[in-house]
C-alpha positions, 0 to 999 in steps of 0.5 A: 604195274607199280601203281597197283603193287603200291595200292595193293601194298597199302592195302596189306598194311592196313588189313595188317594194322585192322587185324583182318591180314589173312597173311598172318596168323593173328591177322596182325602187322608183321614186318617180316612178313610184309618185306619178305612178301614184298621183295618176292614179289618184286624179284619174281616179277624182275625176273620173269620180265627180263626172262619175257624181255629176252624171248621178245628180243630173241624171237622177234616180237613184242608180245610176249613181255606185254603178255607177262606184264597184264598177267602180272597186273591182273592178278596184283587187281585181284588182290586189290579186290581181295583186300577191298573186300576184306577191309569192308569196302562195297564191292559188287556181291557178282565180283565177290562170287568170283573171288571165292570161286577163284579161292576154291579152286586155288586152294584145291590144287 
């Protein structure tokens, strides 16, 4: 899970330095939004883990953790997609119809 909130991190900077960040109104580096974005990202994932860990313990099981951990790791592949895409890396056009597709519905709710 580390390795892809690296690569995705990685990614980020250089979109950022490219000018083609779709975090920041000028598409430009900022630090603040980067480290702010970066621990949110981690503090949430830490939390919602532990949270997964307890319930785990709590009730028995093992799934719920692993569960929290591969949504976490789907979604950070995505924006991996995502940043690939934006830095004009090939990308299949059936992956790019998804990733818009997803976009619209985030952006309806």
């Amino acid at each position: 899970m580390i390795l892809f909130i690296l690569i995705d991190y990685v990614l980020g900077l250089y979109l950022a330095i490219k000018k083609k960040s779709a975090k920041t109104v000028s598409g430009g580096l900022s630090s603040e939004v980067s480290f702010s974005r970066l621990v949110k990202k981690f503090l949430l994932m830490f939390v919602v883990i532990i949270v997964c860990v307890r319930l785990d313990l709590l009730l028995g099981l093992d799934i719920i953790e692993t569960a929290a951990m591969m949504c976490f790791i789907i979604n950070e592949a995505i924006s991996i997609l995502e940043n690939c895409a934006l830095a004009g890396l090939p990308i299949p056009e059936k992956v790019i119809k998804i990733l818009d597709v997803m976009e619209k519905d985030n952006n309806k709710q």
